[in-house]
Kinemage of the C-alpha trace (Angstrom):
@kinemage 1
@onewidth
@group {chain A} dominant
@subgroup {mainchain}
@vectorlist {calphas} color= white
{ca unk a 1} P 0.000 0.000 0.000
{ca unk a 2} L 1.305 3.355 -1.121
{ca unk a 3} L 2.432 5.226 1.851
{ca unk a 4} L 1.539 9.070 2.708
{ca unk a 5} L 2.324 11.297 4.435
{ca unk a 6} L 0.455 14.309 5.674
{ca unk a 7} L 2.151 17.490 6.601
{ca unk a 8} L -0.879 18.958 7.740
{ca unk a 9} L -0.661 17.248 10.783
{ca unk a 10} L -0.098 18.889 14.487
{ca unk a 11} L 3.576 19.584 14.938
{ca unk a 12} L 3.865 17.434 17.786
{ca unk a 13} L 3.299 14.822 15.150
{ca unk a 14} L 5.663 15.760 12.896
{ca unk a 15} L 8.499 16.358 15.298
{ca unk a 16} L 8.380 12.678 16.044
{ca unk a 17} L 7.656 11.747 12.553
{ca unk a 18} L 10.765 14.143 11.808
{ca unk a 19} L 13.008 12.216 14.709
{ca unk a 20} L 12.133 8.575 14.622
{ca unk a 21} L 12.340 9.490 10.411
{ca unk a 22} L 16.358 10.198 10.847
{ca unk a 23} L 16.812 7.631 13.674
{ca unk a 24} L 15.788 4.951 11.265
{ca unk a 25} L 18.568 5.957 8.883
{ca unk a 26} L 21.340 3.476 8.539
{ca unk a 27} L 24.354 3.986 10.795
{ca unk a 28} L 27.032 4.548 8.204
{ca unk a 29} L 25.092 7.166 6.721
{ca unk a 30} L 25.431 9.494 10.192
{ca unk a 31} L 28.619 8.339 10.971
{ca unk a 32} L 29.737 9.927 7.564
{ca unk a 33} L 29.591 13.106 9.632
{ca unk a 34} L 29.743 11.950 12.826
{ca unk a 35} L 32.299 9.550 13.227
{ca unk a 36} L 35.491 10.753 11.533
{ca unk a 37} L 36.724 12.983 14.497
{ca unk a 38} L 40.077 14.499 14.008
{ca unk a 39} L 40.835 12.768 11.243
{ca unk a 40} L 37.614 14.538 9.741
{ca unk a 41} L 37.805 17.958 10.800
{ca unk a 42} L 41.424 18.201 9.626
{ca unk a 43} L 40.333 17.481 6.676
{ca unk a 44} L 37.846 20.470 6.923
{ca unk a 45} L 40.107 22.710 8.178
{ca unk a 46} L 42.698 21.857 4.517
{ca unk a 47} L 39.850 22.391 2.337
{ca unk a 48} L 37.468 24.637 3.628
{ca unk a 49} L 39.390 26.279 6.873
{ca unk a 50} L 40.231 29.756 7.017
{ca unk a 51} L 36.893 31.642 6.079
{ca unk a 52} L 37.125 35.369 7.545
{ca unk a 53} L 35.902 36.055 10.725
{ca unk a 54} L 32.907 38.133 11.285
{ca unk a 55} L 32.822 41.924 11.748
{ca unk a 56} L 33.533 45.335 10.192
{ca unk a 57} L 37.390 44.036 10.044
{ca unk a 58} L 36.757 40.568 8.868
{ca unk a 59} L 37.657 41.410 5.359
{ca unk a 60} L 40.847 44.426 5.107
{ca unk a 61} L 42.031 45.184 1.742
{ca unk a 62} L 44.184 42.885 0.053
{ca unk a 63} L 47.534 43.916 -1.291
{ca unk a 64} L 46.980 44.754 -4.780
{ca unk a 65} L 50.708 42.704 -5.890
{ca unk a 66} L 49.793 39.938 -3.616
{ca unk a 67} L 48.454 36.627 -4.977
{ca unk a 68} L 44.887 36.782 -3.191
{ca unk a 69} L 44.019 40.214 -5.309
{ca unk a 70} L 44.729 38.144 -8.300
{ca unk a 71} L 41.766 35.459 -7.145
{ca unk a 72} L 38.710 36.390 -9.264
{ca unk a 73} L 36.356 35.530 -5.782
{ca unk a 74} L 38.722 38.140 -3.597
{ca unk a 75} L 38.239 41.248 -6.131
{ca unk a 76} L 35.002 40.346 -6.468
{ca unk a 77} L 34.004 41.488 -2.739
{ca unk a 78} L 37.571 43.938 -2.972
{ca unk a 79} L 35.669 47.247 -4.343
{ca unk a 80} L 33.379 49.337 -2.688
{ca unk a 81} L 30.130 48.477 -4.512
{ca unk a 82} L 29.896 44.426 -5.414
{ca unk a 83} L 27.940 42.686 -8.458
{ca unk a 84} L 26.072 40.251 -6.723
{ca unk a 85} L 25.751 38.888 -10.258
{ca unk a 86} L 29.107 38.412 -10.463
{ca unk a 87} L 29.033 36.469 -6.640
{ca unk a 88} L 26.249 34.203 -7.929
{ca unk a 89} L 28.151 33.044 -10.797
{ca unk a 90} L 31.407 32.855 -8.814
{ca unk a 91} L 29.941 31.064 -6.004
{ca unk a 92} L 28.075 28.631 -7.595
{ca unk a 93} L 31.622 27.270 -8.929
{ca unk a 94} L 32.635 27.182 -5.819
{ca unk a 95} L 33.557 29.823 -3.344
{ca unk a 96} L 36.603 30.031 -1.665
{ca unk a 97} L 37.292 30.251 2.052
{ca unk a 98} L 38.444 33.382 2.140
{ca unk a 99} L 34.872 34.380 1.406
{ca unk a 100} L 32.414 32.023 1.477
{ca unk a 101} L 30.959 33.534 4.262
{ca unk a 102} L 30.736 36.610 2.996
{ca unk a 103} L 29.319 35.391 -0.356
{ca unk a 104} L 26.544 33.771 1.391
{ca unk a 105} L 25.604 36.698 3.762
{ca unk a 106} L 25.579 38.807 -0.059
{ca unk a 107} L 23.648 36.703 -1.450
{ca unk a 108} L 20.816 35.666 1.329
{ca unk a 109} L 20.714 39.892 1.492
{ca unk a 110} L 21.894 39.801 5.020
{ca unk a 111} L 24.771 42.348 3.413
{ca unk a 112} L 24.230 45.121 1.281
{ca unk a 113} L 26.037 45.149 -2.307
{ca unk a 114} L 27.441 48.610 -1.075
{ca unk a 115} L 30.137 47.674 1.758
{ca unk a 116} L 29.727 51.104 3.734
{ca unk a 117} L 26.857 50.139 4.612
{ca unk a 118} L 27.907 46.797 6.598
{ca unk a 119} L 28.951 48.420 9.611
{ca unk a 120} L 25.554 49.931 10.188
{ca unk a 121} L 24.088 47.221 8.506
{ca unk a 122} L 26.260 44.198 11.616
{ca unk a 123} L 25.332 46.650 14.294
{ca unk a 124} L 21.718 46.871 13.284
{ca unk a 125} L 21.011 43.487 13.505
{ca unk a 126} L 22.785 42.641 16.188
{ca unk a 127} L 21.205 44.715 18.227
{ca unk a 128} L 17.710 43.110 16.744
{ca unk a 129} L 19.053 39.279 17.297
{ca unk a 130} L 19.922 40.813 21.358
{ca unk a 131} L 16.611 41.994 22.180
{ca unk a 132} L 14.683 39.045 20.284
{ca unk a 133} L 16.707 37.017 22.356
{ca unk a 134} L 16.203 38.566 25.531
{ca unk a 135} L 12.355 39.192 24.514
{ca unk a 136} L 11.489 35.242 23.780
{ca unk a 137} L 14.278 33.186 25.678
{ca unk a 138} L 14.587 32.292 29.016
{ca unk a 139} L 18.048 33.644 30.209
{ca unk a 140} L 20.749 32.987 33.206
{ca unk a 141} L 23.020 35.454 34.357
{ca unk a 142} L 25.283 34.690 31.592
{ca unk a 143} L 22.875 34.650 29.046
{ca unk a 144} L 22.540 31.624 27.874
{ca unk a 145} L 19.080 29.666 27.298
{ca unk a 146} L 18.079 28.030 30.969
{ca unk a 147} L 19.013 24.180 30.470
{ca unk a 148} L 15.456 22.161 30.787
{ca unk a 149} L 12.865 24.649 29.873
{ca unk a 150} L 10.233 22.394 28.854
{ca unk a 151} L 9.053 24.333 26.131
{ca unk a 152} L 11.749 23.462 23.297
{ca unk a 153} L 13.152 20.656 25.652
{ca unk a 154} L 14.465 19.291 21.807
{ca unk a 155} L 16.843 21.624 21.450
{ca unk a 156} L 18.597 21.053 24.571
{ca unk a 157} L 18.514 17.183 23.422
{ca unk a 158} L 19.586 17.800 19.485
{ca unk a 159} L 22.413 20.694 20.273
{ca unk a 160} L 24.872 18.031 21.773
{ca unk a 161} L 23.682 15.802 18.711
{ca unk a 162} L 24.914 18.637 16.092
{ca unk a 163} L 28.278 17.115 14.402
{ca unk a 164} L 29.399 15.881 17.523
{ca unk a 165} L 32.940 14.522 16.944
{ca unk a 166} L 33.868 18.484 15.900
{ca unk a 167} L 36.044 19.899 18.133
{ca unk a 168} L 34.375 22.985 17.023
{ca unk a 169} L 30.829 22.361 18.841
{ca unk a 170} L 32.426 19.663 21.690
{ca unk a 171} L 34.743 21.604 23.130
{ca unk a 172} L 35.261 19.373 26.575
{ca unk a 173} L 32.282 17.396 26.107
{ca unk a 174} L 29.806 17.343 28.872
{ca unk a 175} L 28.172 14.100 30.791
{ca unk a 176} L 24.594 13.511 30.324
{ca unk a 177} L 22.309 13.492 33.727
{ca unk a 178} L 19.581 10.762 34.315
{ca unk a 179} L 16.767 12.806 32.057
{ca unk a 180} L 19.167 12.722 28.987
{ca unk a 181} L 20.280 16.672 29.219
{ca unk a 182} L 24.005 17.547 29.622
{ca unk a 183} L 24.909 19.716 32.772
{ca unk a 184} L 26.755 21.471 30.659
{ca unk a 185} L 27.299 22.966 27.286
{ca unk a 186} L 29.944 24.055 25.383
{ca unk a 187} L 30.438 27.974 24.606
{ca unk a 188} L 29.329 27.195 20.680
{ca unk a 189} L 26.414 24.509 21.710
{ca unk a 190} L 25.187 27.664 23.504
{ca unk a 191} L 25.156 29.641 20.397
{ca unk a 192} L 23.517 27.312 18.848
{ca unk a 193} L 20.953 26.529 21.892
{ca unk a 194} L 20.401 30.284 22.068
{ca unk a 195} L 19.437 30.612 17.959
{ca unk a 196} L 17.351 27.217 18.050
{ca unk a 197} L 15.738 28.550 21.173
{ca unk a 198} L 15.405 32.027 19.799
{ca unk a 199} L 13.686 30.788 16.278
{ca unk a 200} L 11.015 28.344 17.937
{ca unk a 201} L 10.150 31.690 20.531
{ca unk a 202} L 9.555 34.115 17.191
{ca unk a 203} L 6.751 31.797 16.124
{ca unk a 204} L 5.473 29.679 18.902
{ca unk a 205} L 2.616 28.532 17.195
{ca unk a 206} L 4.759 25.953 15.251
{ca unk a 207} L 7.879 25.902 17.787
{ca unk a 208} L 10.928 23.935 16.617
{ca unk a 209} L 11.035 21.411 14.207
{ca unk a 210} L 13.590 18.558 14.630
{ca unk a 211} L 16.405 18.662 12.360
{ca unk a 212} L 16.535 22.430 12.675
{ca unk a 213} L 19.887 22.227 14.490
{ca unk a 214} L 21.647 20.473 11.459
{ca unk a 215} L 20.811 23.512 9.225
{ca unk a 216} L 21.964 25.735 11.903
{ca unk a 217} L 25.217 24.221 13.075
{ca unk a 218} L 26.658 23.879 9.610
{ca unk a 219} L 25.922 27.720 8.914
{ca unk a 220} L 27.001 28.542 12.155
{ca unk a 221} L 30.572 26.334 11.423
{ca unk a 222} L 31.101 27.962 8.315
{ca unk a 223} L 30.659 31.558 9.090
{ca unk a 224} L 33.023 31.209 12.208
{ca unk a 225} L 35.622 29.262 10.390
{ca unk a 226} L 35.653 26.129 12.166
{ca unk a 227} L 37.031 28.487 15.378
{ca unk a 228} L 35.392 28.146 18.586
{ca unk a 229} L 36.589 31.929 19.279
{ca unk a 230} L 35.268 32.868 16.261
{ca unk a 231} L 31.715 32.820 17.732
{ca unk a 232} L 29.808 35.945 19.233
{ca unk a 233} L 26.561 38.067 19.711
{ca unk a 234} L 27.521 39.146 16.142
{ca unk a 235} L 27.860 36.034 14.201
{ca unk a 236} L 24.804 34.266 15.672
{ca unk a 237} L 22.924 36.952 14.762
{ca unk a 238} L 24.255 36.534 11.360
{ca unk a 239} L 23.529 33.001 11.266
{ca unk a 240} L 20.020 33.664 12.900
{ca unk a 241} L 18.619 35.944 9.998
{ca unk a 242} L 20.218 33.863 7.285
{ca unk a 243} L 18.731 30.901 8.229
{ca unk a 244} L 14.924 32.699 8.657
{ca unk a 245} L 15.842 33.814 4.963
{ca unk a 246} L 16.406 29.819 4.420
{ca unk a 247} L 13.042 28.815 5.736
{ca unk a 248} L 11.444 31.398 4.239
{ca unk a 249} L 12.921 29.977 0.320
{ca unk a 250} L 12.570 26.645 1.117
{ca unk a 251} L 9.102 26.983 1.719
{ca unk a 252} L 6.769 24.574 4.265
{ca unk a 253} L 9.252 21.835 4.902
{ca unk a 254} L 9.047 22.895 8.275
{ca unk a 255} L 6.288 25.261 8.681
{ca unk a 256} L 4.064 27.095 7.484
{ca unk a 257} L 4.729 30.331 9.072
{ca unk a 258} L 7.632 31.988 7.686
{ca unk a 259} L 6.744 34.294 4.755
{ca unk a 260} L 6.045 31.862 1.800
{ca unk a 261} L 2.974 30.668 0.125
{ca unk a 262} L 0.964 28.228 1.656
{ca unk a 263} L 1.028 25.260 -1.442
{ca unk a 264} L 5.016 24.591 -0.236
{ca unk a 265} L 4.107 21.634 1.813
{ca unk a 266} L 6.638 19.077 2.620
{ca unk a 267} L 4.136 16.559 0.463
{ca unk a 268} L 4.213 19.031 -2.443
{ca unk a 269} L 7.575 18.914 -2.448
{ca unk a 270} L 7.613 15.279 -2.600
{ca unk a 271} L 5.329 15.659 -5.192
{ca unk a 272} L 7.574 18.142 -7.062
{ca unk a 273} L 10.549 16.236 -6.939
{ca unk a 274} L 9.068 12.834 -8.410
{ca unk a 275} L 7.182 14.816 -11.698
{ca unk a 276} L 10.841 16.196 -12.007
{ca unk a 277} L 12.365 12.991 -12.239
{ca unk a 278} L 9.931 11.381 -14.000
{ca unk a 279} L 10.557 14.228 -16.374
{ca unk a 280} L 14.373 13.683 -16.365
{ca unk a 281} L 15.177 9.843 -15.774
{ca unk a 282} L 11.558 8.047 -16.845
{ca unk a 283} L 13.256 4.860 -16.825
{ca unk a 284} L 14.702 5.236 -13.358
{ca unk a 285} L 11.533 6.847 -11.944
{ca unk a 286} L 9.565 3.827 -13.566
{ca unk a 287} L 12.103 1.226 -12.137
{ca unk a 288} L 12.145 2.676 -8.500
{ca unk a 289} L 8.168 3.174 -8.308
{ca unk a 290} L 7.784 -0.729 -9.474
{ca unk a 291} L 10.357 -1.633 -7.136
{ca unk a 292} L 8.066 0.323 -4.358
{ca unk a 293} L 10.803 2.699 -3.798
{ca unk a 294} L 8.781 5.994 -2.305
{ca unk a 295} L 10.231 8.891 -2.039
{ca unk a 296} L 9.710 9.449 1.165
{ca unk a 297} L 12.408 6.756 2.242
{ca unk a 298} L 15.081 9.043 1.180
{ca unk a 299} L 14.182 12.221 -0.735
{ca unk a 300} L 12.300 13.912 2.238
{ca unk a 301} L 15.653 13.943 4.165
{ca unk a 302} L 17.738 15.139 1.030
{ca unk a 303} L 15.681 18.194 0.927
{ca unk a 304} L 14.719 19.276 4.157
{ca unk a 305} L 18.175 18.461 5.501
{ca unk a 306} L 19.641 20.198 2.334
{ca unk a 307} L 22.301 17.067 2.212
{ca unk a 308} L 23.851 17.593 5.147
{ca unk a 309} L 22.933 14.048 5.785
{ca unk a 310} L 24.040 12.332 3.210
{ca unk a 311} L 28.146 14.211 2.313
{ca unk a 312} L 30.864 15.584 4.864
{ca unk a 313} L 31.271 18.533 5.911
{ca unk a 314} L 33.285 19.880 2.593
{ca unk a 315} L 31.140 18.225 0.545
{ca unk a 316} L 27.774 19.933 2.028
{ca unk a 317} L 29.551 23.337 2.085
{ca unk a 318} L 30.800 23.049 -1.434
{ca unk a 319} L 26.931 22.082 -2.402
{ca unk a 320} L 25.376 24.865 0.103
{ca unk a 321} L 27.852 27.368 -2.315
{ca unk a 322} L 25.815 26.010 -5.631
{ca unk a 323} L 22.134 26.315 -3.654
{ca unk a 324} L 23.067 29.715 -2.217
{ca unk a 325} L 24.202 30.791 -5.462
{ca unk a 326} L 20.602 30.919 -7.424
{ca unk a 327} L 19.231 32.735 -3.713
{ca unk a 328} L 15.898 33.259 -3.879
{ca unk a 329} L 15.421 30.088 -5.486
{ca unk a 330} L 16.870 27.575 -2.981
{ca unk a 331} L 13.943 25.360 -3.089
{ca unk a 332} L 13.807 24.562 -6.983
{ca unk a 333} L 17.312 24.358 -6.905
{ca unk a 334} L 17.430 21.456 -4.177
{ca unk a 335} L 14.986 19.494 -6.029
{ca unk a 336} L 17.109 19.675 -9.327
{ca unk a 337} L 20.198 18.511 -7.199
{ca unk a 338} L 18.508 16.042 -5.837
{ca unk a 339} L 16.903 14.637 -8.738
{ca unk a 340} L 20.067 14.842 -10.112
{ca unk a 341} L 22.450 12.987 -7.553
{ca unk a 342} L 19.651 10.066 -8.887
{ca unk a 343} L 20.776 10.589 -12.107
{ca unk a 344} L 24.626 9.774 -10.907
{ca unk a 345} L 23.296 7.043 -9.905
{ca unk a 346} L 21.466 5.946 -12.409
{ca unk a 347} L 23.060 2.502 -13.762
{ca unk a 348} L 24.184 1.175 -10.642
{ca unk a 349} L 20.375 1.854 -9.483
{ca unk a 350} L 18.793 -0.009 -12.315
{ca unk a 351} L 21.329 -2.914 -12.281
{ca unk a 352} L 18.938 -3.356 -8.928
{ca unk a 353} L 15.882 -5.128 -8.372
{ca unk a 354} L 15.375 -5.373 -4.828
{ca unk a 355} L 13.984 -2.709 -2.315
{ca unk a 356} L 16.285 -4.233 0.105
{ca unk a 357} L 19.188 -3.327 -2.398
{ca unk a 358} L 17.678 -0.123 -3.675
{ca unk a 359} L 16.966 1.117 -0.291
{ca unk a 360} L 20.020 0.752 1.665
{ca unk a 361} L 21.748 2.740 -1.492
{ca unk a 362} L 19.915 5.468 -1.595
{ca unk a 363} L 19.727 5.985 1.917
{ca unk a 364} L 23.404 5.756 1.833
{ca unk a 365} L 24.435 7.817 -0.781
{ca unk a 366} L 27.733 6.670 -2.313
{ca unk a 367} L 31.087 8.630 -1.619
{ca unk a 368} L 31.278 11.052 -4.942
{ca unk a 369} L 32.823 14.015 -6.204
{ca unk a 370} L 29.841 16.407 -5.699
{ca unk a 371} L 30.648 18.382 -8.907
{ca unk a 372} L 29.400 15.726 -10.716
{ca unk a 373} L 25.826 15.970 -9.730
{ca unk a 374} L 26.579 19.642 -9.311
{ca unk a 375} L 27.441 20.262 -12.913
{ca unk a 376} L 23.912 17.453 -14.297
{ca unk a 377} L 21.567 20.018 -12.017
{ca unk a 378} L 23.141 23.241 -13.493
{ca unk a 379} L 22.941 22.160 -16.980
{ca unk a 380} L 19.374 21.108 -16.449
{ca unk a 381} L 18.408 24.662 -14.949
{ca unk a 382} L 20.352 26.806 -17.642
{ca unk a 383} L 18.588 24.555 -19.947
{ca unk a 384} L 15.128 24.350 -18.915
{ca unk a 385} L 14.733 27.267 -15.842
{ca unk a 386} L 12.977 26.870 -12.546
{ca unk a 387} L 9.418 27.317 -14.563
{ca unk a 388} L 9.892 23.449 -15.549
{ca unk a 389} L 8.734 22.813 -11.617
{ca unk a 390} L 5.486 24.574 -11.983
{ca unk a 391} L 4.969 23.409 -15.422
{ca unk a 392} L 5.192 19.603 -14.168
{ca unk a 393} L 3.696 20.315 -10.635
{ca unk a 394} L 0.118 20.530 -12.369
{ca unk a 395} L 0.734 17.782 -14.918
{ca unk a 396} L -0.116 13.897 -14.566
{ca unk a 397} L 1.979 11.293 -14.779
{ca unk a 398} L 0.810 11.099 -18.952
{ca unk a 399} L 1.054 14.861 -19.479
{ca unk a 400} L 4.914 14.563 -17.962
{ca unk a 401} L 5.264 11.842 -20.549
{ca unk a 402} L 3.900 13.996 -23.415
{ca unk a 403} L 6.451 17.059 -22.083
{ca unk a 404} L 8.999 14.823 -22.383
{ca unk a 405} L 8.027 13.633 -26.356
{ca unk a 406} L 8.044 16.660 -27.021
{ca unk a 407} L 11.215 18.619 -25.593
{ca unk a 408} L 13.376 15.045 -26.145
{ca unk a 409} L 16.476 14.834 -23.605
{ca unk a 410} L 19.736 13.100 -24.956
{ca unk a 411} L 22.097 11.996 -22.230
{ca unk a 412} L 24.510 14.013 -20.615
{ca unk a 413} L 27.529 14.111 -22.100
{ca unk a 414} L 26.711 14.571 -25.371
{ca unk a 415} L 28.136 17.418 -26.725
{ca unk a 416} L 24.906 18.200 -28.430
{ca unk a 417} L 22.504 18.513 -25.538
{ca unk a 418} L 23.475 21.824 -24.073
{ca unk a 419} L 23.101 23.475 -27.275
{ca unk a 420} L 19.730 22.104 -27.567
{ca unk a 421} L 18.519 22.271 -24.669
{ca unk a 422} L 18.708 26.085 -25.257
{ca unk a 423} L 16.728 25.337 -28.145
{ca unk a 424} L 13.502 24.168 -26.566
{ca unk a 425} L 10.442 26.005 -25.914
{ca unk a 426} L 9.843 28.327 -23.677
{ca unk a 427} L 8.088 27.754 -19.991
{ca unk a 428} L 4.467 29.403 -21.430
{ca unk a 429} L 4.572 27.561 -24.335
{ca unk a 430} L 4.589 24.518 -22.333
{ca unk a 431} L 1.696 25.268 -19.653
{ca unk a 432} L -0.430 26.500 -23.357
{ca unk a 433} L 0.184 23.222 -24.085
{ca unk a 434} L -0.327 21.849 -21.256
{ca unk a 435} L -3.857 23.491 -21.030
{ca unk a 436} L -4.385 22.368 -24.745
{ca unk a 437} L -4.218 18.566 -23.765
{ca unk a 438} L -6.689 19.477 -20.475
């Protein structure tokens, strides 16, 4: 029997939904993030490390001789007034760590394009993330969320749970009492306690939503470098109104509160994402649904955890760069990534014809260079735009078939597909004809 689920549901329901949903995840696919330890967050540190810290002086001019000038993503921020064009394009190649973070706050509008206006700009919203905080959040006299309010009693369970084996959020790990709670967090857990704590208080009538704290700890690791020093009043607010600007593009995966239309559902996008494949990989889409291979099992996590679940830390960073990069956005964008990591996958899926094969593999997505998928979900977009998911979310299963017949894909790699994918028709010709065949 076909499976459903309902995101109309009380929240209480779909916390636990949400929780016993990512407990039932394999092992190895949690310990991809979770159990390298040193060995892992060295390897952060090599290849993403070094991002600027936060502030007016986070970013002083760069030697015009030096080598950094020369980098086209340092004299892209290195003027007074920045092309945020320019960012989106250089980002979504990948940013470097010099200024990711910056990048990200540009493009999320958390920064102006005109730079004299981030000082006023930092000390604005600081100011707004302290008395939010202070307004909604139950404090001590160091400021930090009381441990144990019973309110959002999941975020004082989940913030130990965020990346654990970083040094960056462990810091002297803490012992857990008899209720489950640690006595004691670590400086950055209570930056991230004190965000989670201050989102659910802004809108009470939904609260927080499990899996919330995996969104927030990796922005809140990138912006502060990896650097346990690097975190302060300033940054979390940084990382507090970027991620509302998150929630707010990605629509009702969580809620239904934040600023966005109300047909964003968690089961639209569900919906969404299979008309997309069917639309890109038929014979995939046809092989998984007779295989009873819902989308649910895996998909649901892909996108409301934007990966974070399924790559390292690098890896998600590197893919946060492409989704960041197309801003407002983000939600299309995740479904074409995700429909295209599928279509990586795509022989050594079919070659399958067992759901307890099929299941464990896409539930435990391969290790990968993420450019791969990365450069399949940007070809598709330049090709065939973010309309393509409205087009297909009001078209049947035959009318996705008839799309297809007529706009014919050829497999990537050709040399010839780019070019004609340029070639098609636009978006309005397809919903005429769309409306022609109702």
């Amino acid at each position: 029997m076909r499976l459903r689920f309902h995101f109309c549901a009380t929240l209480s329901y779909a916390s636990s939904f949400f929780f016993s949903f990512l407990r039932s995840v394999p092992q190895k696919t949690r310990l991809r993030i979770e159990g390298k330890g040193a060995e892992e967050e060295e390897r952060v540190r090599k290849k993403h490390g070094g991002l600027p810290e936060s502030g007016p002086m986070a970013h002083p001019p760069v030697a015009r001789n030096s080598q950094a000038a020369r980098n086209p993503c340092t004299v892209a921020i290195d003027g007074p007034a920045i092309n945020l064009r320019e960012v989106a394009e250089l980002c979504r190649r990948g940013a470097t760590e010099e200024v990711r973070a910056v990048f990200w706050k540009l493009l999320m509008g958390f920064l102006s394009p005109e730079k004299s206006h981030w000082a006023k700009q930092w000390e604005k919203k600081t100011l707004e993330y302290r008395e939010l905080v202070h307004r909604v959040c139950q404090l001590d006299e160091r400021g930090n969320v009381v441990v144990g309010e019973r309110r959002y009693r999941a975020v004082d369970v989940d913030a130990p749970r965020t990346l654990p084996s970083m040094h960056f959020f462990k810091c002297g790990e803490p012992a857990p009492t008899d209720e489950g709670l640690p006595v004691a967090f670590s400086p950055t857990q209570h930056s991230l306690r004190r965000i989670l704590h201050t989102v659910a208080g802004e809108n009470k009538r939904q609260g927080y939503v499990q899996g919330m704290n995996e969104l927030v700890g990796h922005l809140l690791y990138a912006f502060a470098a990896g650097r346990c020093e690097a975190v302060n009043e300033q940054l979390e607010s940084e990382v507090f109104f970027c991620f509302k600007t998150m929630l707010a593009c990605l629509g009702d995966n969580f809620f239904r509160s934040w600023n966005h239309t109300q047909d964003a559902g968690g089961e639209d996008t569900i919906h969404d994402f299979e008309r997309l494949l069917q639309f890109f990989e038929p014979e995939l889409w046809e092989h998984l649904k007779m295989n009873q291979i819902e989308s649910e099992f895996y998909a649901f996590r892909w996108v409301t955890l934007l990966f974070t679940q399924e790559f390292y830390v690098p890896e998600v960073l590197r893919v946060w760069d492409f989704l960041f990069s197309y801003r407002g956005e983000l939600r299309g964008v995740v479904l074409f990534v995700a429909v295209a990591m599928l279509h990586c996958l795509r022989d050594s899926l079919l070659s399958l014809s067992d759901l307890s094969e099929l299941l464990p593999l896409l539930q435990s997505y391969p290790s990968c260079d993420v450019e791969e998928f990365l450069n399949v979900a940007k070809s598709w977009i330049a090709g065939y735009g973010f309309g393509l998911v409205k087009v297909l979310r009001a078209a049947t299963p035959e009318e996705v078939r008839q799309l297809r017949r007529c706009h014919p894909m050829r497999r990537l790699g050709d040399d010839v597909w780019l070019s004609a994918s340029r070639a098609l028709a636009s978006t309005q010709e397809w919903g005429k004809r769309l409306l022609r065949w109702r």
